[in-house]
KEDODREN-414343 format. One line per field, with one value per atom (N, C-alpha, C): residue in one letter; chain; atom name; x, y, z. Coordinates in pm, 1 decimal. Each point is the difference from the previous one (the first is absolute). Layout:
BEGIN
rest	c(a  ...);
kette	c(A  ...);
atom	c(CA  ...);
c1	c(X  ...);
c2	c(Y  ...);
c3	c(Z  ...);
***
This chain:
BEGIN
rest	c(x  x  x  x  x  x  x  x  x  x  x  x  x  x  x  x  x  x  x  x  x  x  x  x  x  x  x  x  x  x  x  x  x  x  x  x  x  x  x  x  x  x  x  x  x  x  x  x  x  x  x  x  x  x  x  x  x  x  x  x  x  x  x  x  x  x  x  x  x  x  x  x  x  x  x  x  x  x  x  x  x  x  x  x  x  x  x  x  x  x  x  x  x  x  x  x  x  x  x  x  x  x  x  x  x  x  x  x  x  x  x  x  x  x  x  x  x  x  x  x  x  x  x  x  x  x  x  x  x  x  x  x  x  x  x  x  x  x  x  x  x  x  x  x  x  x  x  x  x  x  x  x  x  x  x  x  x  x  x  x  x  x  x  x  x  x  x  x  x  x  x  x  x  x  x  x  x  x  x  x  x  x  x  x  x  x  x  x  x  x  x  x  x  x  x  x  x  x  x  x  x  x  x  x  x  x  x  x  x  x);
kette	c(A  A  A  A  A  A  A  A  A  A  A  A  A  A  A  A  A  A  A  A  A  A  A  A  A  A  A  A  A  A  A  A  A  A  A  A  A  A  A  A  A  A  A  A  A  A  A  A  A  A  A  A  A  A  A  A  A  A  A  A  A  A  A  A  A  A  A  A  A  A  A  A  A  A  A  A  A  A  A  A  A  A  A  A  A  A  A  A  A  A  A  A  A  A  A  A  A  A  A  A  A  A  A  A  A  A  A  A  A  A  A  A  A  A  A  A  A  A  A  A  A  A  A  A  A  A  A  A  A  A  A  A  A  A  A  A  A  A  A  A  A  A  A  A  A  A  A  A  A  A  A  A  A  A  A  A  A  A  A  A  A  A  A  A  A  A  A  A  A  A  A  A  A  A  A  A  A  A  A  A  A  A  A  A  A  A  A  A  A  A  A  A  A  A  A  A  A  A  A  A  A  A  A  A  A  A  A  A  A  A);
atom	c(N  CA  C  N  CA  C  N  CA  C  N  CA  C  N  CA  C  N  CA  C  N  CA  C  N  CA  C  N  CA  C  N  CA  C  N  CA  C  N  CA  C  N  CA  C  N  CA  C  N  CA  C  N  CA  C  N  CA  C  N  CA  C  N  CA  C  N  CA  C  N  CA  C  N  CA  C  N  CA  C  N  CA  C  N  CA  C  N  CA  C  N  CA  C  N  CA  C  N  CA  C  N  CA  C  N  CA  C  N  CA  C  N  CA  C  N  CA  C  N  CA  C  N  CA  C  N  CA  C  N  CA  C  N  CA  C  N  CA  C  N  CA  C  N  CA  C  N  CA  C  N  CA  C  N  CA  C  N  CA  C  N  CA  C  N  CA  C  N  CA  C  N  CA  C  N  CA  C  N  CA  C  N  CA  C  N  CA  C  N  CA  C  N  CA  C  N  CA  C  N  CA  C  N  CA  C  N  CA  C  N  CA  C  N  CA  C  N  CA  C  N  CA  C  N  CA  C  N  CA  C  N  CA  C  N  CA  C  N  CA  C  N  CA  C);
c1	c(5560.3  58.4  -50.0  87.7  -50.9  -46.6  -20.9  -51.4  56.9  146.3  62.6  77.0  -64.5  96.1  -130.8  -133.1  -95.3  -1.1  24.9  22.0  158.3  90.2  125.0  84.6  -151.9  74.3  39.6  77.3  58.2  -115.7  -67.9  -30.9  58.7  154.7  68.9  37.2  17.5  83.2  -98.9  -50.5  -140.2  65.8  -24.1  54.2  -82.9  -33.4  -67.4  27.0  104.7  69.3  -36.5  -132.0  -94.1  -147.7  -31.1  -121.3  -124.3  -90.2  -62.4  -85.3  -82.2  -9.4  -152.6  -84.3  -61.9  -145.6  30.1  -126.9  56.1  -26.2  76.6  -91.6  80.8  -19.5  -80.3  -69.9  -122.8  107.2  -55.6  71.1  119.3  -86.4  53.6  90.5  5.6  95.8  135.9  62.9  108.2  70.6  75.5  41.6  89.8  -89.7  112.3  84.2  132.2  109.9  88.8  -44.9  18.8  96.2  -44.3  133.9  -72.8  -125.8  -30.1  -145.3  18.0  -83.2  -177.9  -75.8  -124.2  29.0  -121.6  18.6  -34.6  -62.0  -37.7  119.1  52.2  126.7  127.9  -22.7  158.4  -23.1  -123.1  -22.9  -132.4  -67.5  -156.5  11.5  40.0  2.5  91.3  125.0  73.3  -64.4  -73.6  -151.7  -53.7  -65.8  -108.3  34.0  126.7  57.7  2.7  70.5  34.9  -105.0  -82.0  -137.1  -109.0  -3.1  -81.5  120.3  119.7  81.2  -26.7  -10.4  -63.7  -126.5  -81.9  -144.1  -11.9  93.8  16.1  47.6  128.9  39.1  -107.2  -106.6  -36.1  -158.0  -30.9  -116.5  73.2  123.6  17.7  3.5  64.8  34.9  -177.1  -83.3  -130.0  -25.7  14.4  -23.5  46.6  138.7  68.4  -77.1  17.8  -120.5  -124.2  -53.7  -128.6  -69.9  -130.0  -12.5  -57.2  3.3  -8.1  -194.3  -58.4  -133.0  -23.6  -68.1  -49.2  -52.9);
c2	c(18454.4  66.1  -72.7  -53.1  -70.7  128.4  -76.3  58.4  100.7  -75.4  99.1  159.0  -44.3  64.8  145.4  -57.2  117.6  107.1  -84.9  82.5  72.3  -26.1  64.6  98.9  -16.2  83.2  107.2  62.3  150.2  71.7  107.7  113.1  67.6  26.5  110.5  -103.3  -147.4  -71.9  -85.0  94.0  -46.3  -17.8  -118.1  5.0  55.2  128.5  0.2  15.1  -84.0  -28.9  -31.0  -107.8  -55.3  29.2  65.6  103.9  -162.5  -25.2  -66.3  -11.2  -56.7  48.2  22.1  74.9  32.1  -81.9  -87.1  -125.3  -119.3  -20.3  -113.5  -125.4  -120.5  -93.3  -87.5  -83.5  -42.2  -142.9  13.2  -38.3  -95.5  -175.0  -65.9  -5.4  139.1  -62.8  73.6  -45.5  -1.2  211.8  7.5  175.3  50.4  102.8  100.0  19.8  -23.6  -20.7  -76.5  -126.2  -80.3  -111.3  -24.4  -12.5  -189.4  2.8  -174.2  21.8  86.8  -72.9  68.2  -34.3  47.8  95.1  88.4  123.3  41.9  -49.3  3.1  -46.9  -54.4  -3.3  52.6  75.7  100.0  152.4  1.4  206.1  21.7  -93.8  82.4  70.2  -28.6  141.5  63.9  -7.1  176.5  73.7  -40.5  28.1  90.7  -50.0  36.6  99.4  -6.9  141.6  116.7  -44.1  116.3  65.8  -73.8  61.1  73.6  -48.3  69.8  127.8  -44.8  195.1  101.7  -77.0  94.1  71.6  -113.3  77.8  66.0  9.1  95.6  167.7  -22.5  93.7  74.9  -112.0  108.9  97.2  -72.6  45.8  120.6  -11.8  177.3  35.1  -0.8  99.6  30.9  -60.5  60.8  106.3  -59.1  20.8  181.2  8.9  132.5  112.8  -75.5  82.1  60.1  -82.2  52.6  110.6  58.1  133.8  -6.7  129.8  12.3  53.0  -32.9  59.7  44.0  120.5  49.9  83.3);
c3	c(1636.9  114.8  124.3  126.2  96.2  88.6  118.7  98.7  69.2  25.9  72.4  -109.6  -169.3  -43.8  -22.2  19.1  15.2  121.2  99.5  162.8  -13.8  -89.9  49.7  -143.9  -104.1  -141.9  36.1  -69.7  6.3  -114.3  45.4  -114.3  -68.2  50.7  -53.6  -177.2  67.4  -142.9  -66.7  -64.8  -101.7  -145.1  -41.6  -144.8  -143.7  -60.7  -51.9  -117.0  -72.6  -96.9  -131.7  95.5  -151.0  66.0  -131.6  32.9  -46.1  43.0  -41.1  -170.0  -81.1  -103.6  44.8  -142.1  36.5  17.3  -62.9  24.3  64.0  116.0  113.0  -32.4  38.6  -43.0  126.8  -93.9  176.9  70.7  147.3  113.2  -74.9  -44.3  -6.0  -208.7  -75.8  -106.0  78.4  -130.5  68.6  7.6  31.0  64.8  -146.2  14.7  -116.3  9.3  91.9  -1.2  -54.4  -20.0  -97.9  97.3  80.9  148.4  -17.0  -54.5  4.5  141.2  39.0  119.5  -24.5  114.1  -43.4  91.7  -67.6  54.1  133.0  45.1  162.5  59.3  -39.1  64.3  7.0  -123.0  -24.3  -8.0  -92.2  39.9  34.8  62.8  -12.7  125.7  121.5  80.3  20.6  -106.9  -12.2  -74.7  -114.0  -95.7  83.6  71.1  108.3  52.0  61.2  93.2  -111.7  -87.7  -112.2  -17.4  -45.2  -80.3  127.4  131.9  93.3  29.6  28.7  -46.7  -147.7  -103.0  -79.7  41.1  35.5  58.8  85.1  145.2  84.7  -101.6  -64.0  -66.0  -85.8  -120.6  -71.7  114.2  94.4  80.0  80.6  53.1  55.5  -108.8  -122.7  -116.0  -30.8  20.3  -21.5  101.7  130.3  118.1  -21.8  -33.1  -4.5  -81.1  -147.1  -46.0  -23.9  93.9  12.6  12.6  -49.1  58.2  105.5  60.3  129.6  23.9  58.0  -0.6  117.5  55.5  110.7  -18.2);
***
């Protein structure tokens, strides 16, 4: 993704089509997509986004349940 395409993405049009798997592959083999390229270059930071939104998600779902103490 270039420069200008980080400063001007849309949030609403997130593709989350292909869920990543569950053991990611290091920087330089090549991407589980099977697309040819290394992976730092084709999914490691839609990876990244995905997976720090899971972690936002499952920390309120803790967050919610929590008990309450006072």
């Amino acid at each position: 993704m270039g420069l200008f395409g980080r400063f001007f993405k849309k949030e609403d049009k997130e593709d989350h089509s292909q869920v990543p798997p569950k053991v990611l592959p290091m920087r330089n083999d090549l991407c589980w997509c099977d697309s040819g390229l290394k992976y730092k270059k084709c999914h490691l930071e839609q990876d990244q986004l995905y997976l720090e939104k899971q972690y936002q998600k499952e920390l309120a779902a803790k967050k919610s349940c929590s008990p309450v103490f006072g």
